[in-house]
N, C-alpha and C positions, 0 to 999 in steps of 0.2 A: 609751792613748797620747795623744788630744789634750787629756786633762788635763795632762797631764804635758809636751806642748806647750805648753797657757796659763799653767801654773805658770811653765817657763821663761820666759815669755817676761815675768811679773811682776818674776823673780829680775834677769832683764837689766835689765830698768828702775830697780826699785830699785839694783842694782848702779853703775847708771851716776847714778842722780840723788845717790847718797852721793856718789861721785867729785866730780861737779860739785859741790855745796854743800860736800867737806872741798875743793878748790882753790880754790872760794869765798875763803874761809877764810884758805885759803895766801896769796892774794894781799892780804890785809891783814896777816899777818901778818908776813910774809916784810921789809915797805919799816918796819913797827913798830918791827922790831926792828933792822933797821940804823939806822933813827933815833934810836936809843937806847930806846924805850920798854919799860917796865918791861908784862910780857903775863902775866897771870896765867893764865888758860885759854883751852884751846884744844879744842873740842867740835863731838862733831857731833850733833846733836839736842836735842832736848828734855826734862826733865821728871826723873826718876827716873836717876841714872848707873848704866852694866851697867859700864863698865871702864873703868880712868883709870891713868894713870904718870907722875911725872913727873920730867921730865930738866928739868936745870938750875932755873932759875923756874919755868916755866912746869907746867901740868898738861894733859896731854893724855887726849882717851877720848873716850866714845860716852853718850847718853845714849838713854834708853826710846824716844822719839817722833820720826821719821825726816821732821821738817817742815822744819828749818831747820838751823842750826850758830851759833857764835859763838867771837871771842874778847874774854876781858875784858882791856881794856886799862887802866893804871892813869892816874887823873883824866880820864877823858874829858871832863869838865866841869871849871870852877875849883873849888878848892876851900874850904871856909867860910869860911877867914879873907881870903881874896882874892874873896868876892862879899858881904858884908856878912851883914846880916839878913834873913830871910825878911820881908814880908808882903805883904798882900792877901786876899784869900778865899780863897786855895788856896794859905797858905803854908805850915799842914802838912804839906800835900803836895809842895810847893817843900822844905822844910829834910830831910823824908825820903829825897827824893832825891842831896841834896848831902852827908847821914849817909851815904846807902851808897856812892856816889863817895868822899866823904872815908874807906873802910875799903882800895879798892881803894889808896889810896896808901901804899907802904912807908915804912915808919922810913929815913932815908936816903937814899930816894930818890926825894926832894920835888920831882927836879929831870928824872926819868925821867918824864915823867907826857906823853900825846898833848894837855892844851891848851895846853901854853908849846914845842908845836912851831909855827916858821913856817909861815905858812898857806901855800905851796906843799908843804910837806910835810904837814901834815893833805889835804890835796886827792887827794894821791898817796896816802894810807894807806885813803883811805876809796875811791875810783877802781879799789884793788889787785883788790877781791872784784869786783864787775861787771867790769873789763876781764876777769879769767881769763876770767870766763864768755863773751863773745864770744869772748875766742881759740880756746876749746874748742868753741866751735860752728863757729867758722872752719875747725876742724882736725879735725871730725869730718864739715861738707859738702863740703870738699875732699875726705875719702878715699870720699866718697860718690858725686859726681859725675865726677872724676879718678880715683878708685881703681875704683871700680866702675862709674862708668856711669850715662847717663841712658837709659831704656828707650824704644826709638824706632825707627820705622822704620829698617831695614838697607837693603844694596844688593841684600839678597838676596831674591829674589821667591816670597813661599811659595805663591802663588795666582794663576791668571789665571781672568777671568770668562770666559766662553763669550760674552757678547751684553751689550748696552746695556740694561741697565731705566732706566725712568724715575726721578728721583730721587723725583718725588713718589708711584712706586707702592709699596705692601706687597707687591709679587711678589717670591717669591724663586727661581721657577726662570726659565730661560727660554720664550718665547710662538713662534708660530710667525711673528710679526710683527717681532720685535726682533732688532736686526744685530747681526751678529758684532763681537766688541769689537776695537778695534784692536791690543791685543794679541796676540789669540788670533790676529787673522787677519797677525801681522806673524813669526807663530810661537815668540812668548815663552814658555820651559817653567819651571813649577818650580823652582827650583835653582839656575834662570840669575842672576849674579852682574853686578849692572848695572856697567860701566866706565863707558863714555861715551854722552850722549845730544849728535848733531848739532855734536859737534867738543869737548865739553865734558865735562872728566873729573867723574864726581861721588862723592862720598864718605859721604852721606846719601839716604837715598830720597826723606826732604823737600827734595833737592838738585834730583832728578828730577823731581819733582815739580810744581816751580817750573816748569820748561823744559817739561814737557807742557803744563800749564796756558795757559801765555803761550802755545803755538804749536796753536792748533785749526786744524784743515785743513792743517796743512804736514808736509808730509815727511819725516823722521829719522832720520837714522843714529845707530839703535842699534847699542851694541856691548858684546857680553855674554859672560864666561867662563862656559863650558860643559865640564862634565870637562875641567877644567883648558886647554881651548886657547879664544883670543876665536871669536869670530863675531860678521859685521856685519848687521843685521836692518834693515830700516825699517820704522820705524812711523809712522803718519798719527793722529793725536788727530783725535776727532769736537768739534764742539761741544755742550754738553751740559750741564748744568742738576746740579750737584753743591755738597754741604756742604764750606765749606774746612775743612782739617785743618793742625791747626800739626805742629812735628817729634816728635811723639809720636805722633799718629795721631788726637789727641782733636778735636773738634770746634770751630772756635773762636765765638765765643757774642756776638754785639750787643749793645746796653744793656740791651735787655729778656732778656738771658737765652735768647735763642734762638740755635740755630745760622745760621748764615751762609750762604746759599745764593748761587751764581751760576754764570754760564752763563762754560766755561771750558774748556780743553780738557781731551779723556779717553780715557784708553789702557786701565784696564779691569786692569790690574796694579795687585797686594795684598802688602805687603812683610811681612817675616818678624821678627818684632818681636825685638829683642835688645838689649843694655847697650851705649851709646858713650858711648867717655872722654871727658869736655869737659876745655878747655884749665883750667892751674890759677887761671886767676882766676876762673872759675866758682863757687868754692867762696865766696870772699870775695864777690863778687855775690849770691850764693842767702841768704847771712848778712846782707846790707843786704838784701834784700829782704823776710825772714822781720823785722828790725827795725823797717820799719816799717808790717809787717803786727800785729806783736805793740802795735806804737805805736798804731795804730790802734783796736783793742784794748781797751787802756789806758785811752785819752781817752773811750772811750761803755762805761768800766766799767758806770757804775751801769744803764746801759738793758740790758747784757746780762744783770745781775745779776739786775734784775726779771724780763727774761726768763726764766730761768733758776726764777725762784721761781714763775713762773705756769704754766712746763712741768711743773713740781713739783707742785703743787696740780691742778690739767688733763689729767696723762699725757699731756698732748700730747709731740712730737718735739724731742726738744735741737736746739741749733743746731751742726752740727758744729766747726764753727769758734769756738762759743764758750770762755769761761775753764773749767778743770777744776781738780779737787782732785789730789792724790799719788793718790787709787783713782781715780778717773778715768783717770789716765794710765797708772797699772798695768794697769785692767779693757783699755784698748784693744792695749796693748802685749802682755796673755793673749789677745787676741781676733786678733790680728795672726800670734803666734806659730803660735795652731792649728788657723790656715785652711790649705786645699788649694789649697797654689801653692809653687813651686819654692822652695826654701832661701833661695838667693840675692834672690830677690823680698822673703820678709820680714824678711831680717836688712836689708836697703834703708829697709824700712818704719820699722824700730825704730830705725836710724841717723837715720834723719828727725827720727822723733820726739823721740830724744836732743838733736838740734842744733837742734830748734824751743826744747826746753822749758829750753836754757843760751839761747837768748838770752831766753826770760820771764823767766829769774832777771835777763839784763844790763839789761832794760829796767823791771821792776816794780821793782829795787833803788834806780834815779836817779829815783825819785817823789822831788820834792821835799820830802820831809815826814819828818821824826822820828817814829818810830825807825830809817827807811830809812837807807842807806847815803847817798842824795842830800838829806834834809835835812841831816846833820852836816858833808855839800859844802855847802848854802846859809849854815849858819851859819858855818862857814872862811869865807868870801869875804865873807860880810856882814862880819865882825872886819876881813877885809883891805881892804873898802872906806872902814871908821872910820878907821883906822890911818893908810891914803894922806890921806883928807881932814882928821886932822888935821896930818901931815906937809905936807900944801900952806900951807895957811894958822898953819902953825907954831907948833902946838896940844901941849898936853903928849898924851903917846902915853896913849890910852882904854883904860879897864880892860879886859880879855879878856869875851867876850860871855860871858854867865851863859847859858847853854841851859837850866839847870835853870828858868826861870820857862816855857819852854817845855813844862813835866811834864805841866800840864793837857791841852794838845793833844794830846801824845804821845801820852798815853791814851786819848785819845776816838780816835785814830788806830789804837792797837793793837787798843783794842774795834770798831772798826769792821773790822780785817782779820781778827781770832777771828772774831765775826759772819759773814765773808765764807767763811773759811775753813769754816765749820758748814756752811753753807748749800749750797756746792758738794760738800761730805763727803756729805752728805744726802741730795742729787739724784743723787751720783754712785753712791749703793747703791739707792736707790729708782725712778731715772727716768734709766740711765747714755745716753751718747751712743753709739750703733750704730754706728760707723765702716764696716761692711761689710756694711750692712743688716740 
């Protein structure tokens, strides 16, 4: 059974990462082809084709390797008679690349081609793949946090302490020395559904929470549903020497990584952890958030990269939070599926992960660099920067940028992300990241 748990829970992943990279997809080709562009294929994967059909021009289908997707657009570069002669040291390489551009362009339709669109419409054509993917992350944290919940203290009390331990002791029962906790002794049970603390209706425990804290030594009316009718209690918080907890219960943590201790008030009530709806802009917040966590990322690639190669050669411990391969994110997604915790907990987890790994696609795609989606944005706007500057000083209009002398980089670009891509493929079968120890 918990194979067949972490199977599923591969199947989801894959399942959800095809979706993301074919809306990828959609979203370039959808504004293509209202712009007129002539779209030759439209794919998802890699390498070897399992199934293709095609309606109208275009060709659609699936190929062998579940890494990426594409579609070929026709003349994404100018084409030979409109960029002259190749040379330099890499112009064989230069005129090979402007030969197989120049096959993507049809007989007839010399005039359908993405580089004699205006450059706010190449901007939008290339924008179409990265924006799905935030929207999709935007609309899978929203059902995440607003549909289901963030996991946090309730009003509802599943535990009271009997007595006061010291924060700083390892005791876990009570001493014949240590007081009765002020809840115990305010007569809070189990079950009790906190309404109001001291005239203040609360809705979170981290609501209650707050209001003990502030009030050590004073007085309170509490007031709690108890099989179904209130009841008004008071309670007195000691002062007391406690780790603060943010609204989930977790511990919150200093520069260095420690939890946070202070002397605060304490009632000795343990809330009953459950899922609350956050309000819908929650979801688009958690998606800027994860943005520029992923952004972050991004910019000390290559130190986490090395990292990565040294935990590899070392067996030392991945860094949870660093970059992963497709099995990586499979292995964690089987490892999530078939742990022992409630349904709803790790279909939470895997939604997580779904809406982390559409915004890696949103944010790795805008690398400014060719063959990404954000270099063919740099080169659009570099064109449209020519074009205004020679429009100012009233300049004959400049030939369309040649991207193809850009072929050499390209390349050292792709072989640097293959490379990249091995290397996390490698660590992530030989030295994967433990997500749940």
């Amino acid at each position: 059974m918990e194979f067949l748990l972490y199977l599923g829970g591969i199947v989801f992943m894959l399942i959800g990462l095809g979706l993301s990279i074919g809306l990828h997809e959609v979203g370039h080709l959808v504004p293509a082809k209202l712009f007129g562009v002539r779209v030759g294929q439209y794919m998802i994967g890699f390498g070897p084709r399992l199934w293709s059909k095609r309606i109208g021009e275009t060709e659609y289908g699936f190929k062998l390797l579940p890494l990426g997707g594409f579609i070929s657009m026709s003349g994404m570069y100018p084409s030979s008679k409109d960029s002259g002669p190749a040379s330099g040291a890499f112009r064989t390489l230069i005129q090979d690349a402007r030969s197989a551009n120049d096959e993507t362009i049809a007989e007839g339709a010399e005039d359908r081609v993405f580089y004699k669109l205006p450059v706010w419409k190449r901007v939008i054509v290339m924008l179409g793949g990265p924006l799905m993917n935030l929207v999709l992350a935007v609309v899978i944290f929203t059902v995440l946090v607003s549909g289901i919940g963030v996991q946090q203290g309730t009003t509802t009390v599943a535990a009271v302490n009997e007595c006061v331990v010291p924060a700083s002791s390892s005791a876990t029962e009570c001493g014949a020395d240590d007081p009765e906790s002020p809840a115990a002794a305010a007569d809070v049970q189990p079950g009790d559904v906190l309404v109001s603390i001291d005239g203040t209706p609360v809705s979170t425990f981290a609501e209650a929470t707050a209001i003990v804290q502030a009030s050590p030594g004073q007085p309170l009316d509490l007031v709690v549903r108890r099989d179904g009718t209130e009841e008004t209690l008071t309670l007195t918080p000691i002062a007391a020497e406690r780790t603060i907890t943010d609204a989930s219960g977790q511990p919150v943590l200093d520069e260095e990584g420690e939890p946070v201790v202070k002397e605060v008030g304490y009632a000795g009530m343990i809330a009953q952890m459950g899922y609350v709806q956050q309000p819908l802009t929650a979801g688009p917040q958690l998606a800027a958030d994860t943005v520029a966590r992923v952004g972050s990322l991004i910019v000390t690639l290559p130190v986490r990269l090395w990292d990565v190669g040294v935990s590899l050669v070392t067996g030392g411990e991945r860094d949870p939070n660093g970059p992963l391969s497709v099995v990586g994110v499979g292995r964690l997604a089987g490892e999530v599926a078939a742990t022992d915790a409630p349904v709803l907990n790790r279909f939470a987890v895997l939604l997580g992960l779904l809406g982390s790994l559409n915004v890696a696609l949103f944010v790795f795609n805008l690398i400014p660099l060719l063959p990404l989606d954000g270099g063919h944005i740099v080169v659009a706007l570099w064109e449209g920067l020519k074009r205004t500057w020679a429009k100012l000083f009233r300049r004959p209009p400049p030939a369309p940028v040649d991207a193809t002398k850009l072929v050499p980089l390209t390349v050292v670009v792709a072989t640097l992300l293959i490379a990249m891509g091995a290397l996390l493929l490698v660590a992530d079968l030989f030295n994967p990241v433990k997500l749940l120890g």
